[in-house]
C-alpha positions as CSV (number, residue, x, y, z in Angstrom):
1,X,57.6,105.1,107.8
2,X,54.8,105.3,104.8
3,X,55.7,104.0,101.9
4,X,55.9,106.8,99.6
5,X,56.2,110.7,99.8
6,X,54.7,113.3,97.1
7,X,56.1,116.8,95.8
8,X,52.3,118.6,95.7
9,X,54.2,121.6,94.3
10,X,55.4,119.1,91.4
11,X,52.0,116.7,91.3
12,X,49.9,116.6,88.3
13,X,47.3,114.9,89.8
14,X,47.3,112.8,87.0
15,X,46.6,109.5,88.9
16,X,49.1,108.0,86.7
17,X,50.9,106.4,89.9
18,X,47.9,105.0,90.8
19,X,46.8,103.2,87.5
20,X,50.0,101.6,87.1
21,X,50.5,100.2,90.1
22,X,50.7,96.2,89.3
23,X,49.7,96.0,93.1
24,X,47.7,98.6,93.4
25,X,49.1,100.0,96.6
26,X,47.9,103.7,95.7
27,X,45.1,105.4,96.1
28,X,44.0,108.2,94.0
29,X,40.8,110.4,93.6
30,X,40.4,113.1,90.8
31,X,41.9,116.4,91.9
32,X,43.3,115.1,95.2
33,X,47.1,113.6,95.9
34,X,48.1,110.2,95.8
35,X,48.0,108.2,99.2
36,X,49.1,104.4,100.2
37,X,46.1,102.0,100.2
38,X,45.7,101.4,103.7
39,X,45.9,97.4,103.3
40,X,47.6,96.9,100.3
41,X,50.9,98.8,100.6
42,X,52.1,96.0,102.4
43,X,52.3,94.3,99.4
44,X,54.5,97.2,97.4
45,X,57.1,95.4,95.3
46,X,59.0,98.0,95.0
47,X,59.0,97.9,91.3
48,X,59.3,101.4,90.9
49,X,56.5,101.7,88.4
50,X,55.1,104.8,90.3
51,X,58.2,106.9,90.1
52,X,58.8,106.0,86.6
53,X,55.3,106.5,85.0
54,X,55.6,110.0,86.8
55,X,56.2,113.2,84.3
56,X,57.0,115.6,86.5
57,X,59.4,113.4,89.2
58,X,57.0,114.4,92.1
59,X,56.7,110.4,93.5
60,X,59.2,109.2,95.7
61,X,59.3,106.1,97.5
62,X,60.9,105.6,100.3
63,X,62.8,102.5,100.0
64,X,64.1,104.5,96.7
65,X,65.6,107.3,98.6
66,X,68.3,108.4,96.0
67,X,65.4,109.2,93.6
68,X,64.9,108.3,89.8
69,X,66.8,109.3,86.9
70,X,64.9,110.7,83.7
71,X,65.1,108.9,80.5
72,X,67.6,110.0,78.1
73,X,65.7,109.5,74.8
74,X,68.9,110.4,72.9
75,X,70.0,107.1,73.7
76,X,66.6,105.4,72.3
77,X,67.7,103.1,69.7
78,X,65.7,101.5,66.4
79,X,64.4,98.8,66.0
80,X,67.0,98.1,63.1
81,X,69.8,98.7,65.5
82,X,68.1,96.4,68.0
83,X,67.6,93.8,65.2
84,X,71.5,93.9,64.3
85,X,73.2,94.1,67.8
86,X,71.2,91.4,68.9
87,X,71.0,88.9,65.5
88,X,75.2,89.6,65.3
89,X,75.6,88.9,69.2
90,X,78.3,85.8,69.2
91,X,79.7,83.2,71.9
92,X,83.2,84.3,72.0
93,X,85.4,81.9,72.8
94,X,88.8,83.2,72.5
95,X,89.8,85.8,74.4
96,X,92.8,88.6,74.7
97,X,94.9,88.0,77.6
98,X,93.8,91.1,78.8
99,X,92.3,91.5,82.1
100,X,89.0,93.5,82.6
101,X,88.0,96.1,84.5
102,X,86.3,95.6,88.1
103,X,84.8,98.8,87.6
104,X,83.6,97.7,84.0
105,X,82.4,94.5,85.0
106,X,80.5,96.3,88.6
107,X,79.0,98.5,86.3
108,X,77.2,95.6,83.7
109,X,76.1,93.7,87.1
110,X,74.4,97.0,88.0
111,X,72.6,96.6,85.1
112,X,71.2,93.2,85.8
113,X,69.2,94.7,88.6
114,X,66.8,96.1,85.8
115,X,66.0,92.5,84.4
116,X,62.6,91.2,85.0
117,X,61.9,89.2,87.6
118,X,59.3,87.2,89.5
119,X,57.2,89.5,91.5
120,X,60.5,91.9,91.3
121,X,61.7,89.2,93.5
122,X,65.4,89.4,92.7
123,X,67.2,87.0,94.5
124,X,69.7,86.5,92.0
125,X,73.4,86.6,93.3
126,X,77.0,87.2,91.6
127,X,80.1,85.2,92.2
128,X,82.9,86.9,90.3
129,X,86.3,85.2,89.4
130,X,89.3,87.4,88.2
131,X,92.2,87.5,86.6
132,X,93.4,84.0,84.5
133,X,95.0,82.7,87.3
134,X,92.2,82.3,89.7
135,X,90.0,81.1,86.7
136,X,92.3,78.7,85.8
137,X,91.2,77.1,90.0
138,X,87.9,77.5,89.0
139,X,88.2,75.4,85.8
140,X,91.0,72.9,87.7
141,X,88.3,72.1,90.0
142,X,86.0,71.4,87.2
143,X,88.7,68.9,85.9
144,X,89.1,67.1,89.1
145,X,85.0,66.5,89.4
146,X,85.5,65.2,85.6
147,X,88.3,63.3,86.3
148,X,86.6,60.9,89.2
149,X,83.1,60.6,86.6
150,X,85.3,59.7,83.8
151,X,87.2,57.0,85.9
152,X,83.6,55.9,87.2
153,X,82.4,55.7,84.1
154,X,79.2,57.3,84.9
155,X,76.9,57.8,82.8
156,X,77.2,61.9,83.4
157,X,80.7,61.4,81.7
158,X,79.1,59.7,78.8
159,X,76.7,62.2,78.3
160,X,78.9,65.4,78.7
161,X,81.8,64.0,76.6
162,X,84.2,64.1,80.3
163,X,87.0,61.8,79.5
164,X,87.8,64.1,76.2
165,X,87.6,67.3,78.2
166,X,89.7,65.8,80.7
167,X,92.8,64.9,78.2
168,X,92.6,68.5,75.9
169,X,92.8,69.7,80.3
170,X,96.1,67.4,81.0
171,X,97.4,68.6,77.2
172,X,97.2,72.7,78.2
173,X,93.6,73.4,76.3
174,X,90.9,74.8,78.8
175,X,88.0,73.7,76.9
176,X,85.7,74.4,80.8
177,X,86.9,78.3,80.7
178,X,88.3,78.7,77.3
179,X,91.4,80.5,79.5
180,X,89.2,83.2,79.8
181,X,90.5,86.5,82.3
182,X,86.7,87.0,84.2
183,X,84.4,84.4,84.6
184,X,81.2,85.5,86.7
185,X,78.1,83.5,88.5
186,X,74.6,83.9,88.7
187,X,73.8,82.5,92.1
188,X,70.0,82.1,93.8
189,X,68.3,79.7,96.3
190,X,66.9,76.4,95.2
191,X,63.4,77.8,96.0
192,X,61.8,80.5,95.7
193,X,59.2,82.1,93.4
194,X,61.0,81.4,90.1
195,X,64.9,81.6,91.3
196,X,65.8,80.0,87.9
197,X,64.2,82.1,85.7
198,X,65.7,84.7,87.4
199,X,69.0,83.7,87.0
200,X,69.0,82.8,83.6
201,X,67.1,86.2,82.5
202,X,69.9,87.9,84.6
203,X,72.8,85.8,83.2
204,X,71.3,86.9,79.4
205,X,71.2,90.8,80.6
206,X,75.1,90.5,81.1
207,X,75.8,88.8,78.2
208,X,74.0,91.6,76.2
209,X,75.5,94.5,78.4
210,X,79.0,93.2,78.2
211,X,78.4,92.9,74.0
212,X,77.4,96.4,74.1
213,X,80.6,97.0,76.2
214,X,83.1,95.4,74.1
215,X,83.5,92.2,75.5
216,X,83.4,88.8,74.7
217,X,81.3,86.6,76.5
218,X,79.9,82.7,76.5
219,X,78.0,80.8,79.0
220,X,79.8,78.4,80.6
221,X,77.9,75.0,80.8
222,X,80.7,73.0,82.6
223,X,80.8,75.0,85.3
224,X,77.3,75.0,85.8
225,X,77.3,71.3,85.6
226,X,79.8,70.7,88.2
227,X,78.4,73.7,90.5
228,X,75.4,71.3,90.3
229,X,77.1,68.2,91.4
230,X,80.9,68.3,92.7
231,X,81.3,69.7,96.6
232,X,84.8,70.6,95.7
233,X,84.0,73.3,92.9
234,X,80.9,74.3,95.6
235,X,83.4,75.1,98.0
236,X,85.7,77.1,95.7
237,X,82.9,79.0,94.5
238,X,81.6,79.6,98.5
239,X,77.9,78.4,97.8
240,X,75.8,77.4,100.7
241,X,73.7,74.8,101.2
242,X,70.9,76.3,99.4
243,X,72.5,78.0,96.8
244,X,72.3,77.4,93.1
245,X,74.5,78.3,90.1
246,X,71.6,78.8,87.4
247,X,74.0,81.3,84.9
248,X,77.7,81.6,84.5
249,X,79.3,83.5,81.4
250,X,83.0,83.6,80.9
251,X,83.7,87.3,80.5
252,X,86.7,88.9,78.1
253,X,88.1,91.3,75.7
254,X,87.2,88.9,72.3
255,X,90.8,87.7,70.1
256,X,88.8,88.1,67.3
257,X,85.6,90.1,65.5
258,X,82.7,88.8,63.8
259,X,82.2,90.5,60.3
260,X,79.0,89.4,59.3
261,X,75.8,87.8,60.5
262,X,74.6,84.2,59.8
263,X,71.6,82.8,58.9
264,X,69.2,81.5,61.0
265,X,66.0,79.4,60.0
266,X,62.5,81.2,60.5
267,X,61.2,81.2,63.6
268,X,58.4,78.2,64.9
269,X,55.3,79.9,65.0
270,X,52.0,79.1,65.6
271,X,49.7,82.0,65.7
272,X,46.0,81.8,67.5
C-alpha cells in the first residue's frame, strides 16, 4: 500500500508537502509530483502535516482515508477572545444535577485527538464514568483506599489530609467527586515516549473544550492519587497492569457562573 496518493489534476506542485514534513518522508523535485522517500516513509507519523499544509486538498494519505476538512476561518478567534476565555476559565466545583450528554462528551474526547503529542504518539486512553450514581462507586472506592491509610496512619494520609476527607465522606459531602454527574480518565502506559505529558496535555484539551461547551469541569486529584496506589479503585476503573491514570476531570453542567476575572501575579520570566 504506499503511503500517500496525489490528485495531479489538483497538485500545485508547490512542494509544500514536502518541506513540511517533520520526517521528511516526501520527496519532491520542481515541476514534478510528490513521491514517498523510499527509506524514510517508514517512519511517517501520520501527523497529517502534508494534507493540511496542502491548498488545493490534492494529498491524501492513506491511513487518512476519509480525507481532511478545510479550515473554517469564520471560526478564527482574537487573540482578546483567547486572552478572556482562557484567563476566566474556573475549577467548578459545584455542579447541576443534571446529567450530560454521551454524545456531548464523545464529541470533546474527539477533540483531544488534536492535542500534541510525543512523536504524534497518542497513546492516551479515556475511562468515562456516568451518571451520579456510578460516580458516587468511583468516589466510594476512593473512600475505602483512604479509610485503611487514615487508620494506618501513613504518612500518605498525613500529607493528603485523608482522615478529614474521610469524615465530610461518612457526613454526606463528596469532597473526591464533588457529587459530580461525569467524571472521565486520561489513561496511558507507564512507558512510552512521554505517556505523561500526553495525558496531562490531553486531560487540559478537555477541560478547555468542555469550557467552551458549557460545562463545568475540575481535575480530580484524589482519584488520581488512589488510581496510583489502591487495587480496589484499579479494578473499578478496569486498568491493566500497565496502565496509568495521568488526568482525570470531573465533568458537569456548573451550579453557578463566574462574573468576573481575578488577578493573577505577573508571569516569572527570565528572558535570554
Amino acid at each position: 500500500m504506499p503511503l500517500f496518493t496525489i490528485d495531479a489534476t489538483r497538485c500545485n506542485r508547490d512542494g509544500l508537502c514536502a518541506a513540511d514534513c517533520p520526517a521528511g518522508c516526501i520527496v519532491f523535485e520542481k515541476g514534478g509530483l510528490p513521491e514517498p522517500h523510499h527509506k524514510k516513509q517508514a517512519y511517517c507519523l501520520n501527523c497529517g502535516h502534508c494534507m493540511a499544509v496542502c491548498p488545493s486538498d490534492a494529498f491524501r494519505l492513506e491511513r487518512f482515508r476519509n480525507g481532511s476538512r478545510p479550515v473554517d476561518r469564520a471560526l478564527d478567534i482574537s487573540l482578546d477572545q483567547a486572552e478572556q476565555f482562557l484567563s476566566a476559565r474556573r475549577s467548578v466545583r459545584a455542579f447541576r444535577d443534571e446529567p450530560v450528554d454521551r454524545d456531548l462528551l464523545a464529541r470533546l474526547l474527539a477533540v483531544t485527538e488534536y492535542c500534541p503529542s510525543g512523536h504524534n504518539a497518542r497513546p492516551t486512553r479515556w475511562v468515562v464514568i456516568e451518571g451520579r450514581g456510578k460516580v458516587a462507586e468511583a468516589a466510594g472506592a476512593v473512600v475505602a483506599w483512604m479509610r485503611a491509610e487514615a487508620e494506618a496512619e501513613s504518612s500518605l494520609a498525613g500529607a493528603l489530609h485523608l482522615p478529614g476527607i474521610v469524615r465530610a465522606w461518612d457526613a454526606g459531602t463528596d469532597l473526591i467527586c464533588r457529587h459530580a454527574p461525569a467524571l472521565a480518565l486520561a489513561c496511558g502506559p507507564r512507558l512510552g515516549i512521554m505517556p505523561r505529558e500526553d495525558g496531562v496535555i490531553a486531560t487540559a484539551y478537555l477541560e478547555l473544550a468542555a469550557t467552551a461547551a458549557g460545562l463545568g469541569a475540575c481535575w480530580c486529584g484524589y482519584m488520581m492519587a488512589a488510581a496510583a496506589h489502591a487495587a480496589g479503585v484499579r479494578e473499578f476503573l478496569g486498568l491493566a497492569n500497565g496502565d496509568v491514570v495521568y488526568g482525570a476531570l470531573m465533568l458537569g453542567r456548573p451550579a453557578r457562573r463566574y462574573a468576573a476575572i481575578p488577578p493573577r501575579p505577573e508571569p516569572s520570566v527570565r528572558w535570554l
